[in-house]
mmCIF file of the C-alpha atoms, coordinates in Angstrom:
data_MODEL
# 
_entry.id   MODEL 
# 
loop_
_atom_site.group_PDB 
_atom_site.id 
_atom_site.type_symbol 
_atom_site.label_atom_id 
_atom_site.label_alt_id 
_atom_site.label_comp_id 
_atom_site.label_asym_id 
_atom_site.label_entity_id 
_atom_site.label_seq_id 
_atom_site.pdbx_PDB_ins_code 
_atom_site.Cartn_x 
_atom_site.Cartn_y 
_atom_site.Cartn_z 
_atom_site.occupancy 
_atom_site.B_iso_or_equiv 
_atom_site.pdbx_formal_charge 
_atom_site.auth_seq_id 
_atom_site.auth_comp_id 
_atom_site.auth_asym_id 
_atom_site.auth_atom_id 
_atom_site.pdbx_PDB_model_num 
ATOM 1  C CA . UNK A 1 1  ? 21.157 75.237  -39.116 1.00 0.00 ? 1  UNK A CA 1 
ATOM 2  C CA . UNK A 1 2  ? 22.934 74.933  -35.727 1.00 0.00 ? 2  UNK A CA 1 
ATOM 3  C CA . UNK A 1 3  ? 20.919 76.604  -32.508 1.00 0.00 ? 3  UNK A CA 1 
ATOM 4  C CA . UNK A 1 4  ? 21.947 77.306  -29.484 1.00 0.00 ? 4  UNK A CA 1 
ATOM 5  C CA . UNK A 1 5  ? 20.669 79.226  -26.054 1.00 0.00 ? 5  UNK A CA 1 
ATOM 6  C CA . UNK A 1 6  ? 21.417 81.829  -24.756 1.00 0.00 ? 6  UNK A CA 1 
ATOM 7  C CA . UNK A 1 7  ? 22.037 82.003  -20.648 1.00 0.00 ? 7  UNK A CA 1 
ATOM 8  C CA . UNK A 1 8  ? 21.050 83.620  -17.657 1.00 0.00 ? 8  UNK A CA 1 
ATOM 9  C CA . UNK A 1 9  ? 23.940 85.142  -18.299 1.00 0.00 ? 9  UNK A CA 1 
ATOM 10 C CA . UNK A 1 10 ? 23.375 86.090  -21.689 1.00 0.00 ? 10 UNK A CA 1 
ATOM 11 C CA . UNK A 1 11 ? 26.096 83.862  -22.925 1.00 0.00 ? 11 UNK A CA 1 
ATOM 12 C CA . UNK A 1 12 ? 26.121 81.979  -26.006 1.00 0.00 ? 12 UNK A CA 1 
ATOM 13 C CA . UNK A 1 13 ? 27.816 78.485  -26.850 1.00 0.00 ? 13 UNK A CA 1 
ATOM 14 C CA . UNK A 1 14 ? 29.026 77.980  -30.094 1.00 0.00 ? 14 UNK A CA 1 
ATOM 15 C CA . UNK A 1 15 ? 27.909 74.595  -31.438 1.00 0.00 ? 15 UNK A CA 1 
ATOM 16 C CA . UNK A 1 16 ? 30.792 72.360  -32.525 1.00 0.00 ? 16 UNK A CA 1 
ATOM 17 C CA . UNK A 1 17 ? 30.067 71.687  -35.976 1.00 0.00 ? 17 UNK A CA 1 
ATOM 18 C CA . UNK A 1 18 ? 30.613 75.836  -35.799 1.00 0.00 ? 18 UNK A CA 1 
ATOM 19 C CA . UNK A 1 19 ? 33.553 75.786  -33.899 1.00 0.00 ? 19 UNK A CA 1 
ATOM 20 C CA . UNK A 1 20 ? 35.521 73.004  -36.457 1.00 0.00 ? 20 UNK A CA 1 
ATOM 21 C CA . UNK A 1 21 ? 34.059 74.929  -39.423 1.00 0.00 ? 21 UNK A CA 1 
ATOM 22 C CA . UNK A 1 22 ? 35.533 78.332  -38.177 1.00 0.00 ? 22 UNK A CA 1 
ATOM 23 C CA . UNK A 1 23 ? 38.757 76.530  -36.765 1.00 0.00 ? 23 UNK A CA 1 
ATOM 24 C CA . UNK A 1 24 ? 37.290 78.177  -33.179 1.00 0.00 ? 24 UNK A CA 1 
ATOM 25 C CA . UNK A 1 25 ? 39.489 77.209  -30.224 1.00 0.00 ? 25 UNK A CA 1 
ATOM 26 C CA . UNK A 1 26 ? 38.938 78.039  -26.776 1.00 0.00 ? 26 UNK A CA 1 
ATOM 27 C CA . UNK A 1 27 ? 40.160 81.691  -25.539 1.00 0.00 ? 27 UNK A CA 1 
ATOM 28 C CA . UNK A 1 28 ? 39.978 83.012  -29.002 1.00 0.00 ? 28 UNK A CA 1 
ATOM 29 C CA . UNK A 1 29 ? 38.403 86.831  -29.622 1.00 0.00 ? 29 UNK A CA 1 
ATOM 30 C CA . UNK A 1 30 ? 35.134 86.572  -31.770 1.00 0.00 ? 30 UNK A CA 1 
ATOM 31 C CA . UNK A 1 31 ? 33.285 89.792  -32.936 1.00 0.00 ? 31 UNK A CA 1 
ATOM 32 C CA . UNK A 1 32 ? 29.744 89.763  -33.357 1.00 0.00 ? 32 UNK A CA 1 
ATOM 33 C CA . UNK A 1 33 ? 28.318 92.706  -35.839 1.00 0.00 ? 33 UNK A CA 1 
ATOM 34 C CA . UNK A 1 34 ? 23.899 92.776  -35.623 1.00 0.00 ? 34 UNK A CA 1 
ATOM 35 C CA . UNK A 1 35 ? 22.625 93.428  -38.529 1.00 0.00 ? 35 UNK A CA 1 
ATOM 36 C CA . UNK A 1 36 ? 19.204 93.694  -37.719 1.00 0.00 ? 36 UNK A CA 1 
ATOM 37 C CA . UNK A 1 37 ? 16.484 92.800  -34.689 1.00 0.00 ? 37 UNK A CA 1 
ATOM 38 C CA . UNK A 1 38 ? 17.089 89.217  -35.775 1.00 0.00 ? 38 UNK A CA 1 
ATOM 39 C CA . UNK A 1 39 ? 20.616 88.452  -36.970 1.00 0.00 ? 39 UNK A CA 1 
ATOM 40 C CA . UNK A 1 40 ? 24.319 88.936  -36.022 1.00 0.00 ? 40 UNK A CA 1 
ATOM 41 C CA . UNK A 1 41 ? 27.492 87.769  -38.046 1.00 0.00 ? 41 UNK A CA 1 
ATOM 42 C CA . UNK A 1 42 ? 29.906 86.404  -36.166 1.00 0.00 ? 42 UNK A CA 1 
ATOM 43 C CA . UNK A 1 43 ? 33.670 86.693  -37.175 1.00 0.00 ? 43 UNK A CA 1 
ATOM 44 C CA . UNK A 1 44 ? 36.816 85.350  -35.723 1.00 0.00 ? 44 UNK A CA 1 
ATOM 45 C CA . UNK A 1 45 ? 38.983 88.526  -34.775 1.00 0.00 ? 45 UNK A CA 1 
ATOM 46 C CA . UNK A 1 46 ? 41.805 88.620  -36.681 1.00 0.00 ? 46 UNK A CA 1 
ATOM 47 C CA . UNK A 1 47 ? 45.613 88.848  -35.359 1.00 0.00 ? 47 UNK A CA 1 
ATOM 48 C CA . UNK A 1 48 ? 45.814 92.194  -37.795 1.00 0.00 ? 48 UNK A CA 1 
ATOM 49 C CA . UNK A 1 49 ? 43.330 94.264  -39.038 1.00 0.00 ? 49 UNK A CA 1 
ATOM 50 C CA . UNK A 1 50 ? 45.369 95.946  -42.000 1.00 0.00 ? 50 UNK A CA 1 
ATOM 51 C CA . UNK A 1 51 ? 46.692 92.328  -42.768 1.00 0.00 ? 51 UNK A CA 1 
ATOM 52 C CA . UNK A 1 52 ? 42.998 91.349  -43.284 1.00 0.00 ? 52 UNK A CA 1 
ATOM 53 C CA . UNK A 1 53 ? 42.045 94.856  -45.210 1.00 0.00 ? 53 UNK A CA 1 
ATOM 54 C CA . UNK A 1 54 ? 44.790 94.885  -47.083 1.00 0.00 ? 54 UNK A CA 1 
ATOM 55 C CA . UNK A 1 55 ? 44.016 94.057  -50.937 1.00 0.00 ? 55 UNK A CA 1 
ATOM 56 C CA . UNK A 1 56 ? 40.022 94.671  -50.340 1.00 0.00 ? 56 UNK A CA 1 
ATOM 57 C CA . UNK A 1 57 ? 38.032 95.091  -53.135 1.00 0.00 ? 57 UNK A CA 1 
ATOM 58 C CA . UNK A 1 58 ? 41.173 93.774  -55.644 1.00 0.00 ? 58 UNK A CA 1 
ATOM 59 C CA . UNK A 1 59 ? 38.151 91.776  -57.505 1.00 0.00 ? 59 UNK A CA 1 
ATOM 60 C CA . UNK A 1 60 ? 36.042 94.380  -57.682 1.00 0.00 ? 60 UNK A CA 1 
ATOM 61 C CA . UNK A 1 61 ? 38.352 97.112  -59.571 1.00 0.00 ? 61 UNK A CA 1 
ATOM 62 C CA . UNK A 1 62 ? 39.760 93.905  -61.799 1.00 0.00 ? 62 UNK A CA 1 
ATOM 63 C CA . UNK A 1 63 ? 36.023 93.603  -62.762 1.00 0.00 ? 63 UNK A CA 1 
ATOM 64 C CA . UNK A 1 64 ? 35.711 96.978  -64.010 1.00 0.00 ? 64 UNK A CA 1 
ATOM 65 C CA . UNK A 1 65 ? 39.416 97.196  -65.795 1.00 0.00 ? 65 UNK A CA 1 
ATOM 66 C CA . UNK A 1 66 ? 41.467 98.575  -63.169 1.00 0.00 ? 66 UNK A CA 1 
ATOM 67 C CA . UNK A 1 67 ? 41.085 101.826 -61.342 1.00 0.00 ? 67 UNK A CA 1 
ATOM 68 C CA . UNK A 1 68 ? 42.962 103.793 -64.101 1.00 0.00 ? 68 UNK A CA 1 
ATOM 69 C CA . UNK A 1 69 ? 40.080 102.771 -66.632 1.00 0.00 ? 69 UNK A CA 1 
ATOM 70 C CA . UNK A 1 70 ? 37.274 103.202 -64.141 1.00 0.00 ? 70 UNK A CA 1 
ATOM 71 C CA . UNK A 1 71 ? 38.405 106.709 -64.117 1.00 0.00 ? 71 UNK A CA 1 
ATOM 72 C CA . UNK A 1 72 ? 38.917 107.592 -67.193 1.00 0.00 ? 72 UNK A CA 1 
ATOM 73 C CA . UNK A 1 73 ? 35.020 106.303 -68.085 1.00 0.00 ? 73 UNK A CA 1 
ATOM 74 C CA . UNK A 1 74 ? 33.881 107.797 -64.928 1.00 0.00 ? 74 UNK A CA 1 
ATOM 75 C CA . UNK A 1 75 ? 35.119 111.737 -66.179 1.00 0.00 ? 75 UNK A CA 1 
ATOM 76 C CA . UNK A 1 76 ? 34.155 110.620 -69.640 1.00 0.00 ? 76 UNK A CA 1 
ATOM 77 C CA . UNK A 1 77 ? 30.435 110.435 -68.235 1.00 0.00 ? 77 UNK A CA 1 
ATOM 78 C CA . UNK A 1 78 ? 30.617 113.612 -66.454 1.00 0.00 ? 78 UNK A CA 1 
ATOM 79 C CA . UNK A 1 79 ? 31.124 115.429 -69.445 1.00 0.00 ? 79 UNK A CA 1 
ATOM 80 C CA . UNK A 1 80 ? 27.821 114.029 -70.163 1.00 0.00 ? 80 UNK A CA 1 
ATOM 81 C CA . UNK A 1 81 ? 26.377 116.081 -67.660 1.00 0.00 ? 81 UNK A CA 1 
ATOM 82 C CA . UNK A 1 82 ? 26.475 119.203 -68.899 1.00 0.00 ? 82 UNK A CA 1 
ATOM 83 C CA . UNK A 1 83 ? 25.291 118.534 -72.284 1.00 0.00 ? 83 UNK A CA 1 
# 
């Protein structure tokens, strides 16, 4: 784990180990999203955000057979309800 302090001016320095690991250079836009009273993810910002988005969740729908056969089970099951 890599620790750091934080200043009188509530700044942060990345470690180094962090910054070769995340290919960090100076200038560049970070985000950091808390997650709780204790912990924040930090992400480099990306150049486009619907270049990054784009094809989310591909894995997931190839897990459950596509999104043609997830639908198809998922109205099968709501015929269930009624019975």
């Amino acid at each position: 784990m890599n620790t750091t302090k934080l200043s009188s001016k509530h700044q942060i320095v990345v470690p180094k180990v962090v910054r070769q690991i995340m290919k960090l250079k100076a200038g560049m836009n970070v985000a950091l999203y808390p997650l709780d009273d204790n912990r924040a993810i930090l992400l480099k910002q990306p150049k486009s955000y619907v270049q990054t988005l784009e094809g989310l969740g591909q894995e997931v729908w190839r897990s459950l057979g596509g999104a043609d056969k997830y639908i198809k089970d998922m109205r099968a099951d709501r015929t269930l309800w009624s019975k």
